[in-house]
SEGU-138901 format. One line per 8 residues: number of its first residue (from 1); for each residue x, y, z of C-alpha. Coordinates in Angstrom, 2 decimals. Layout:
BEGIN
NUM = X,Y,Z; ...
This chain:
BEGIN
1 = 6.22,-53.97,8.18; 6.53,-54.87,4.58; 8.47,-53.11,1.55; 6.75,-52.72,-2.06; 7.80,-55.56,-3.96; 8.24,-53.10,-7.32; 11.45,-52.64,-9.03; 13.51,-49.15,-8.09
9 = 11.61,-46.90,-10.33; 8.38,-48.73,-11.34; 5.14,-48.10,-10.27; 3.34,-50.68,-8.20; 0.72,-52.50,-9.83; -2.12,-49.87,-8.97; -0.31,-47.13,-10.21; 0.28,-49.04,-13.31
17 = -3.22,-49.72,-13.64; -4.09,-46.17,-13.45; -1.35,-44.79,-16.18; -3.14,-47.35,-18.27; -6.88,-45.70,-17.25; -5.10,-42.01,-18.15; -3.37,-43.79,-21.24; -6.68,-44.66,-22.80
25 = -9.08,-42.29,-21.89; -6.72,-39.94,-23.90; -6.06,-41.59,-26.88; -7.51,-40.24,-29.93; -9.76,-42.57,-31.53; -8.86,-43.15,-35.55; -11.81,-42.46,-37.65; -14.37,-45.18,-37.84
33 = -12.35,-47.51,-35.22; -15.11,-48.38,-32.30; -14.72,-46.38,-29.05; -13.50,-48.10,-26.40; -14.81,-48.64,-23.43; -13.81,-46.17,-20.91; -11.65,-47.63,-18.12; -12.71,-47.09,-14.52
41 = -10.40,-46.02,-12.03; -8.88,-48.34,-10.39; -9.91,-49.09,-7.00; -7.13,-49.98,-4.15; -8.04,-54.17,-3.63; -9.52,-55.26,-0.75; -7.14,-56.94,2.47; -6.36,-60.33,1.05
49 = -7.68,-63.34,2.46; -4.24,-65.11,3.79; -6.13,-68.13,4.47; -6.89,-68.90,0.64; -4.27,-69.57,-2.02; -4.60,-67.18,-4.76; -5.78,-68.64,-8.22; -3.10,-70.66,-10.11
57 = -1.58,-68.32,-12.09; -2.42,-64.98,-10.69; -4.27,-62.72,-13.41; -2.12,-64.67,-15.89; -3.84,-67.42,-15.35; -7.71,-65.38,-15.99; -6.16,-63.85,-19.55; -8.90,-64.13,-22.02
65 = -5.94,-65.05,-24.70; -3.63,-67.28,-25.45; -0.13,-66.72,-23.94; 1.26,-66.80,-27.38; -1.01,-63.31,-28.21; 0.65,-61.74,-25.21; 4.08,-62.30,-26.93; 3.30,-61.00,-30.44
73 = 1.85,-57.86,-28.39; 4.98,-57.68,-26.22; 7.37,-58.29,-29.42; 4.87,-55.35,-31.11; 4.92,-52.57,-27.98; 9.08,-53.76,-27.66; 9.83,-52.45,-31.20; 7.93,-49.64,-30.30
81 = 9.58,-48.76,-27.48; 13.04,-49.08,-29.08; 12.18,-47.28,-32.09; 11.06,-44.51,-29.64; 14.36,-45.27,-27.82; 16.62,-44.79,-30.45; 14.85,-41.70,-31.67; 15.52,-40.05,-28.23
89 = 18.91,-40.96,-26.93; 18.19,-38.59,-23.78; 14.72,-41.53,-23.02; 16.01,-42.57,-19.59; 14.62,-45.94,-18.18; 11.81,-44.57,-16.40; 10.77,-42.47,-19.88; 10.85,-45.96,-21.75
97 = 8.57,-47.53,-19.02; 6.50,-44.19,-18.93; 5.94,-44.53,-22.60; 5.77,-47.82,-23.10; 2.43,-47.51,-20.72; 0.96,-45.43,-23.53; 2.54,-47.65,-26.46; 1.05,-51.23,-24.37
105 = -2.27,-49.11,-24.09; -2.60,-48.18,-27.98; -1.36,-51.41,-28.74; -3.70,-53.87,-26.56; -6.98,-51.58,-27.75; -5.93,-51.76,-31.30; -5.46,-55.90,-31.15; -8.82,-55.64,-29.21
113 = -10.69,-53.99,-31.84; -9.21,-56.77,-34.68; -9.79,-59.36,-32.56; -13.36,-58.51,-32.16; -13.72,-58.36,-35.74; -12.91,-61.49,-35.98; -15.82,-62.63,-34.91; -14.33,-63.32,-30.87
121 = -16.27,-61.96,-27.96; -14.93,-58.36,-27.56; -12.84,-58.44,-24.63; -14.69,-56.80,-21.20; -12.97,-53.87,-19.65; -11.61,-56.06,-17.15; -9.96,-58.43,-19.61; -8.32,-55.76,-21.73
129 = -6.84,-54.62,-18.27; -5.41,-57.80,-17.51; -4.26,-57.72,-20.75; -2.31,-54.44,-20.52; -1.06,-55.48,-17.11; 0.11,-58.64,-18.75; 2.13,-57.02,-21.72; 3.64,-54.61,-19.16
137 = 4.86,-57.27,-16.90; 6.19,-59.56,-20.11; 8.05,-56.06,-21.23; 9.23,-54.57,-18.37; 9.02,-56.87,-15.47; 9.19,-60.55,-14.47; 6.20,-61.83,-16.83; 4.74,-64.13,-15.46
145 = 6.74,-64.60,-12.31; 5.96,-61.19,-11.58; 2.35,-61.97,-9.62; 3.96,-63.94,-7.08; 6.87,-61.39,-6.80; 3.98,-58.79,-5.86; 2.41,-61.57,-3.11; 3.84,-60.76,0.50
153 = 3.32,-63.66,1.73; 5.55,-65.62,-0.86; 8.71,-66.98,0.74; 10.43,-69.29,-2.25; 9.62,-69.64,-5.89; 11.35,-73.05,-7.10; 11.11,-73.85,-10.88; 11.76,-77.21,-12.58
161 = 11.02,-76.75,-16.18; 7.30,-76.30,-16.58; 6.74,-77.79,-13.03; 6.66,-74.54,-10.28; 6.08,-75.22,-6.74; 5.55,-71.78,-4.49; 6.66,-71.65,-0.17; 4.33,-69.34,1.30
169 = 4.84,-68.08,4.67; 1.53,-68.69,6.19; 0.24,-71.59,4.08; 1.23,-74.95,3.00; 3.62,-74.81,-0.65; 0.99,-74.99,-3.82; 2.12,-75.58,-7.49; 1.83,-73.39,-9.65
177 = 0.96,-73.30,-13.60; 3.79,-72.61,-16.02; 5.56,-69.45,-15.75; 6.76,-70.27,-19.65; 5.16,-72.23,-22.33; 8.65,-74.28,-22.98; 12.42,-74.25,-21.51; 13.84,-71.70,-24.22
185 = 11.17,-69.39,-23.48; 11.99,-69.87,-19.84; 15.41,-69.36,-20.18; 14.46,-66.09,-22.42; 12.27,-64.62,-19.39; 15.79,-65.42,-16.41; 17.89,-63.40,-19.26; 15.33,-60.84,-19.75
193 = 15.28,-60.40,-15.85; 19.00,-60.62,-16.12; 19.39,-57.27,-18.71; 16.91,-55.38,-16.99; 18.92,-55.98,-13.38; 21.96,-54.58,-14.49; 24.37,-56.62,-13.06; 27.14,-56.81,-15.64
201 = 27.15,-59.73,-18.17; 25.25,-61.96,-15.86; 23.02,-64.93,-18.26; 21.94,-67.85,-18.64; 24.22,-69.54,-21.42; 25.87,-72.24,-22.83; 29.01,-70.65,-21.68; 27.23,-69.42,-18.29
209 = 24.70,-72.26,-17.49; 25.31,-70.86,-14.11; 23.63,-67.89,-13.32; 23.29,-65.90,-10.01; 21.54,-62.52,-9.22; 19.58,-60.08,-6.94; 16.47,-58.90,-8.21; 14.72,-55.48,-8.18
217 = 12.65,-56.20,-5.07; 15.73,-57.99,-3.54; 15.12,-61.66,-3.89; 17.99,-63.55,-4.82; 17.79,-65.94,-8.22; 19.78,-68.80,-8.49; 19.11,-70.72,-12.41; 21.14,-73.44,-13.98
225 = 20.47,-74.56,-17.94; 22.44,-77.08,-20.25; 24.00,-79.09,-16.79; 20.50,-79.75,-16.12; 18.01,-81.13,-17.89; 15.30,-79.00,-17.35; 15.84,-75.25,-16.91; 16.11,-74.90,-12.89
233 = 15.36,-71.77,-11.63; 15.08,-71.24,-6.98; 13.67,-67.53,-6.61; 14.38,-66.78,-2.08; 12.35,-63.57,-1.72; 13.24,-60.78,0.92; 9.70,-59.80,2.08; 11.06,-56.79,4.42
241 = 13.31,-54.10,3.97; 14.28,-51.31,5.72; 13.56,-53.30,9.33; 15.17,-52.40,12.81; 15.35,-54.50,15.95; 12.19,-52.80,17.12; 10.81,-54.21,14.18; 11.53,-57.57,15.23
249 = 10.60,-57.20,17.99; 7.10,-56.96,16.97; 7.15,-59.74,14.71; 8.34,-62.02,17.38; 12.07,-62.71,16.72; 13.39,-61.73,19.45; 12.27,-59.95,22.44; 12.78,-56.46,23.66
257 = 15.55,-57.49,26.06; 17.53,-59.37,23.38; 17.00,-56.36,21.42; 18.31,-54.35,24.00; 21.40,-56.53,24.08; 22.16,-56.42,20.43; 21.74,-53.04,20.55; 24.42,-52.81,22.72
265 = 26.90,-54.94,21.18; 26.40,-53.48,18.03; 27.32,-49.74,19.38; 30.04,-51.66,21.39; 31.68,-52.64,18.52; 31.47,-56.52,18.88; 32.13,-58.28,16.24; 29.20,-60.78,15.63
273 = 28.71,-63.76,13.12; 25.07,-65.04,12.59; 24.31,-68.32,11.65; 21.25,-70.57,10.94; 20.04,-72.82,8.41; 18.66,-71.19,4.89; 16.24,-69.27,4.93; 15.83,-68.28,8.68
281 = 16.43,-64.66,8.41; 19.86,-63.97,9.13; 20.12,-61.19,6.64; 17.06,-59.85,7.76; 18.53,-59.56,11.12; 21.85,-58.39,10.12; 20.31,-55.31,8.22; 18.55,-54.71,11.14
289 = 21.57,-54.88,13.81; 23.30,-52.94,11.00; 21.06,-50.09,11.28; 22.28,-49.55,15.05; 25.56,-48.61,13.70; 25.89,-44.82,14.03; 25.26,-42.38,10.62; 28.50,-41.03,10.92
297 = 30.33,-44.27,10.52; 31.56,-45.45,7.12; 30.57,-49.12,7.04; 31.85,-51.57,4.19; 29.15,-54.29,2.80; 30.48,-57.28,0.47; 27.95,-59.09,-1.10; 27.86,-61.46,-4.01
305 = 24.56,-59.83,-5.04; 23.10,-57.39,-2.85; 20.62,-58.41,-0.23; 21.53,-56.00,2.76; 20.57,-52.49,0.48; 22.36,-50.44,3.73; 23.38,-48.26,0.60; 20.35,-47.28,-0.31
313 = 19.11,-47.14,3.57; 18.25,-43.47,4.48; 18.17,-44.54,8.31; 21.46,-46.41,7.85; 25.60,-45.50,8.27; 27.64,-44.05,5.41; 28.06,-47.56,3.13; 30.80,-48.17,0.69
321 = 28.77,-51.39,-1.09; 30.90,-53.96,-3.18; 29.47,-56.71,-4.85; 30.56,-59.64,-6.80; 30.68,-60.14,-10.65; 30.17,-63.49,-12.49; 32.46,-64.03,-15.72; 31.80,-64.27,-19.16
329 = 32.24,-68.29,-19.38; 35.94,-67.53,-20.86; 39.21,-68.91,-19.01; 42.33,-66.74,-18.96; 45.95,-67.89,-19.99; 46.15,-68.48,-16.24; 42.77,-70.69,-16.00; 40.85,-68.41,-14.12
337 = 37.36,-67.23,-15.28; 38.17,-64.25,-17.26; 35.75,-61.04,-15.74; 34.99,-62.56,-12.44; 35.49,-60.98,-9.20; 34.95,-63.02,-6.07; 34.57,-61.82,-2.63; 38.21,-62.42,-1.63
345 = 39.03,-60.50,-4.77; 37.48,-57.59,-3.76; 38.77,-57.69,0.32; 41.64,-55.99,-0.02; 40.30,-53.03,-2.41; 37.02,-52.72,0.63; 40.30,-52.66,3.06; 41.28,-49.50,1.55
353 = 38.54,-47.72,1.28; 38.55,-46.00,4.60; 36.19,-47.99,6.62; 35.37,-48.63,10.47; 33.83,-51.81,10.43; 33.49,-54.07,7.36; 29.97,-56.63,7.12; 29.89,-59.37,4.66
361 = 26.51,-60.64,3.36; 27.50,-63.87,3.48; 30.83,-65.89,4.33; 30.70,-69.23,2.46; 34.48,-69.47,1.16; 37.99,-68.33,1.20; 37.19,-64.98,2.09; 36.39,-66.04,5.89
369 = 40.21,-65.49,6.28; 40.68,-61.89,5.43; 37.13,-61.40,7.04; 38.38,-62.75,10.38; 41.72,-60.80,10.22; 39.33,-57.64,10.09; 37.67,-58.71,12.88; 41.05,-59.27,14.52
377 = 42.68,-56.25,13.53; 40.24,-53.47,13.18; 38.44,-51.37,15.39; 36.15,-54.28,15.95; 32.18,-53.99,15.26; 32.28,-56.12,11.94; 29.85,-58.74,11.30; 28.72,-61.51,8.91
385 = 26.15,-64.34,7.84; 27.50,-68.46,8.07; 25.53,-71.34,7.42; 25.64,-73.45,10.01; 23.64,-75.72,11.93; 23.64,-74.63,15.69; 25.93,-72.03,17.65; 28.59,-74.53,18.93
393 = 28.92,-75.63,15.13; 29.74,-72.31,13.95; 33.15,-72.55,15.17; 33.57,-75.88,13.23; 31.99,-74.07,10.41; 34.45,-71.14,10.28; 37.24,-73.47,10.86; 36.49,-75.86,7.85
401 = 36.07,-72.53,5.42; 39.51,-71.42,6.91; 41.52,-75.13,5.71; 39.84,-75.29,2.84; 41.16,-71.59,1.72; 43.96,-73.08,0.51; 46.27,-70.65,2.22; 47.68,-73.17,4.28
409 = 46.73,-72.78,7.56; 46.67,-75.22,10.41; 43.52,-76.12,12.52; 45.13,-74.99,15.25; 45.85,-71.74,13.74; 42.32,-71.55,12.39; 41.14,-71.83,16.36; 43.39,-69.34,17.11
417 = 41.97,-66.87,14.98; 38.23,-67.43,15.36; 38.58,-66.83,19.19; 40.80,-64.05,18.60; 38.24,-62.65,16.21; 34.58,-63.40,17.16; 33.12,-61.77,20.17; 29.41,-62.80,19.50
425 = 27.29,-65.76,17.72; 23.24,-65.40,17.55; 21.49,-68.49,16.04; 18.39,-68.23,14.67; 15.78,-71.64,14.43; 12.89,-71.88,12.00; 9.94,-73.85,13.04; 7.76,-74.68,10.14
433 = 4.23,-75.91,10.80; 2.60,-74.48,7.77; 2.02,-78.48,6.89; 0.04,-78.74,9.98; -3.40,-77.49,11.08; -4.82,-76.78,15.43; -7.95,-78.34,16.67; -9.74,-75.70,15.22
441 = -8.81,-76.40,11.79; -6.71,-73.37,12.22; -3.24,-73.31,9.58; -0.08,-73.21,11.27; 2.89,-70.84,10.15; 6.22,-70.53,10.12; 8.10,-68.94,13.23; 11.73,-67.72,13.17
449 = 13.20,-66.55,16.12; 16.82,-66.31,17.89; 16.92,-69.09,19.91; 20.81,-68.75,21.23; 23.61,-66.21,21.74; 26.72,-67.67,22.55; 29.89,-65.19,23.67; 33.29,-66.33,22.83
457 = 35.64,-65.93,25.60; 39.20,-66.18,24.23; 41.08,-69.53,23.70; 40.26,-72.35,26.07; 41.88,-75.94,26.31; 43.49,-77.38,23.74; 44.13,-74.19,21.56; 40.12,-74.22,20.74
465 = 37.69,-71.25,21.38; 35.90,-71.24,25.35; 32.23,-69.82,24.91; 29.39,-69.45,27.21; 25.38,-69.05,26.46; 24.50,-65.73,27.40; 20.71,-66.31,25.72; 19.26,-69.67,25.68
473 = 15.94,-72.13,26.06; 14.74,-72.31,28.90; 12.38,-75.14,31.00; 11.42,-74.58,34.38; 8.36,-75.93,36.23; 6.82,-77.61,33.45; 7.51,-74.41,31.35; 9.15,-74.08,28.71
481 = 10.19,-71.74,26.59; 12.21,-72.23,23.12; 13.29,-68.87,22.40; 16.28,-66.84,23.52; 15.86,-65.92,27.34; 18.94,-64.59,29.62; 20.78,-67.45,30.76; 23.90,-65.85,32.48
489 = 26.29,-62.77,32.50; 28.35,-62.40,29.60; 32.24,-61.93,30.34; 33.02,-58.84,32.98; 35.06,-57.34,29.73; 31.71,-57.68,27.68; 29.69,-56.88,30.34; 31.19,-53.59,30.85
497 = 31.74,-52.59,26.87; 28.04,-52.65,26.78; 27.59,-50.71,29.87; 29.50,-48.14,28.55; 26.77,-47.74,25.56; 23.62,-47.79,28.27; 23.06,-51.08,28.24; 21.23,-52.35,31.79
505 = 22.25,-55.76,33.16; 19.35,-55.74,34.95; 17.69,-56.92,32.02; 19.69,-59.93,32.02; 18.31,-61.16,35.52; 14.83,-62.10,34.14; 14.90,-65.61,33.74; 11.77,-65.58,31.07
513 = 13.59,-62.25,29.11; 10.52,-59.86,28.30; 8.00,-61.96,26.37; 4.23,-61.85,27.55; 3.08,-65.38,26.27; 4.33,-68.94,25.07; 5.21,-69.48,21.59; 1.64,-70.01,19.99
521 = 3.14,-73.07,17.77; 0.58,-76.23,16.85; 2.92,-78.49,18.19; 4.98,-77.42,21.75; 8.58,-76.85,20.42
């Protein structure tokens, strides 16, 4: 199940194509200009072919100009567009797109028509399409970022200068051409992105070389300019939205037993950190535990930039979403950065806002204290992202974040609180073969799947948390199997919280969980 990769309130790419076909076929043709060509309707594309990589490029890369003609006609339609703007202060944003179809359309045919007189090869239907589509995209979306943006399959965009290398998800990385013809331009295309996000003051600058965001579609962008020296710009694309467990289930994650489980524990009220390396899919599985928590509930989210979207989730709880602001590059008299707001800055506001159970997108600093004293003091059923390296680590994790707070705190207290706090930790591995091709010649992929849940069990020797694997690998008999299977009870308190909700502990007696076959990996994992 995959979401449309266009920005809240655009078209996708078809429809664009077809305002562009309604566009021209209406506009009035000035006396003694040539007719143009009448533009077919366009036609939904074929399935593509996962197995090839897509042209360098994308239709950028078959424009029958040169890049700099697309930016005079962008720079042309933009004034435009404002002029239109400031003529009509009631133009809302999707009037300025709706328009600026019609503006990109007059504008393109006209430059056709002079270009042709020139003495070029009149531009084909098809190339004064790709043309429109281009202006469009350098206007109001990504540029030339935005064909890989609109690719499924694209996992990771990383930029170094003019030197772009792409992650797919069921294909080898590629490079790619340009996305700008020089840094500044670059740097104008993140800032343009920037504006048309939203989010506050957030830019690239000499003041800001820093610059973090969400985008439309929500990927996250992470660019830094003038501490580097090339622009360096890492695009990590969320390709689904709007995904339950079932949903996972399907695409192999986790199984329906596991499912089953987390189910449970969600409506339960456990509170549950998930960890893995980057990358793996632990927001993609906490939106989709999160979706288990009943409508009625008012849930909290905290989010440097928004990747969970439970706000905007019609299936999802009552969410009160905060998210973090970047500053202006300015220090106040105190030496903090004047206009940010971290995570731990905006805690204890969340705290007040009425809330059952709190979720953070992603701990990574100070605000792992006030997020464990949640867990510890609430009604329980919060939950969070770490970075972390295996289950067992996750305690070392959350303990490091917790002394380097600077609040303070002991190790020993730090131990005291994580077992006090956490009820449940599900790992999830990432096994990349896309580098590696079967006997058949066959591609690999990348799998992701849970591969443990660990319960914490209160305080064990020496002050630190006692845990147990409730899911784990499993080889038997030559088998094996590298995914999350039931390896034992959980606790008789756990056991009977999720009881309570329906859960069936049968389940939890089949050695092998619920999948049907092996892990279809090139190499045995």
């Amino acid at each position: 199940m995959t979401q449309s990769t266009a920005a809240p309130g655009l078209p996708d790419p078809t429809d664009i194509d077809a305002a562009f076909a309604r566009a021209l076929s209406s506009r009035t043709v000035a006396p003694g200009a040539a007719s143009p060509t009448a533009v077919p309707a366009p036609v939904a594309p074929a399935a593509a072919d996962t197995t090839q990589a897509p042209a360098a490029g994308g239709y950028f890369s078959t424009l029958p100009v040169d890049y700099a003609d697309v930016a005079e006609l962008r720079h042309q339609a933009s004034l435009k567009v404002s002029q239109a703007s400031a003529a009509d202060g009631t133009m809302s944003d999707a009037d300025r797109r709706q328009h600026g179809i019609k503006v990109i359309s007059e504008t393109v045919s006209e430059w056709a028509i002079k270009y042709a007189a020139q003495g070029k090869p009149p531009l084909t239907v098809e190339q004064e399409t790709i043309l429109r589509r281009a202006v469009f995209d350098e206007l109001f979306r990504a540029g030339r970022l935005q064909p890989l943006l609109d690719d499924p399959n694209v996992e990771n965009i990383l930029i170094n200068g003019d030197r772009v290398r792409v992650d797919y998800s069921d294909r080898p990385s590629q490079m790619w051409e340009p996305i700008a013809p020089s840094d500044p331009e670059l740097v104008r295309l993140i800032n343009h992105i920037a504006r048309m996000g939203g989010q506050g003051e957030r830019a690239l600058t000499p003041a800001t070389p820093n610059l973090n965001m969400r985008l439309g579609d929500g990927s996250r962008l992470a660019a830094s300019y003038m501490i580097t020296p090339r622009p360096q710009v890492v695009i990590r694309r969320h390709r689904t939205r709007g995904q339950g467990l079932d949903d996972l289930v399907k695409l192999g994650s986790i199984d329906s037993t596991l499912a089953a489980f987390l189910k449970a524990s969600v409506k339960a009220r456990k509170n549950i950190v998930i960890v893995g390396s980057q990358g793996v899919g632990k927001t993609s599985l906490l939106r989709a535990m999160a979706r288990e928590i009943p409508r009625t509930e008012r849930v909290g989210t905290l989010e440097s930039e928004y990747e969970l979207y439970l706000h905007e989730d019609p299936d999802g709880p009552e969410v009160v979403a905060y998210e973090g602001r970047e500053s202006n590059g300015e220090r106040g008299p105190d030496g903090r950065m004047m206009g940010e707001l971290t995570l731990s800055d905006l805690f204890p506001q969340l705290l007040r806002m009425s809330l059952r159970r709190i979720i953070v997108g992603e701990v990574r600093s100070k605000e792992v204290v006030p997020m464990l004293h949640a867990m510890n003091e609430g009604e329980g059923g919060s939950m969070c992202t770490l970075h972390a390296r295996s289950a067992v680590l996750s305690i070392e994790r959350l303990t490091t974040l917790c002394l380097e707070a600077g609040i303070g705190m002991s190790e020993q207290l730090a131990l005291r609180l994580i077992a006090q706090a956490v009820d449940l930790v599900v790992f999830i591995r990432l096994v990349d073969e896309t580098e590696l091709v079967d006997s058949s010649g066959k591609p690999g992929r990348k799998h992701r799947f849970v591969s443990h849940v660990m319960e914490i069990t209160g305080i064990g020797e020496n002050g630190r948390p006692s845990h147990q694997m409730i899911f784990a690998p499993r080889e038997q008999d030559g088998h094996r199997e590298p995914r999350a299977v039931p390896q034992m009870m959980p606790s008789s308190t756990y056991l009977a919280d999720i009881e309570r909700v329906g859960f069936d502990r049968g389940l939890l007696m089949q050695p092998w969980g619920a999948w049907t076959g092996p892990l279809s990996t090139v190499v045995p994992v």
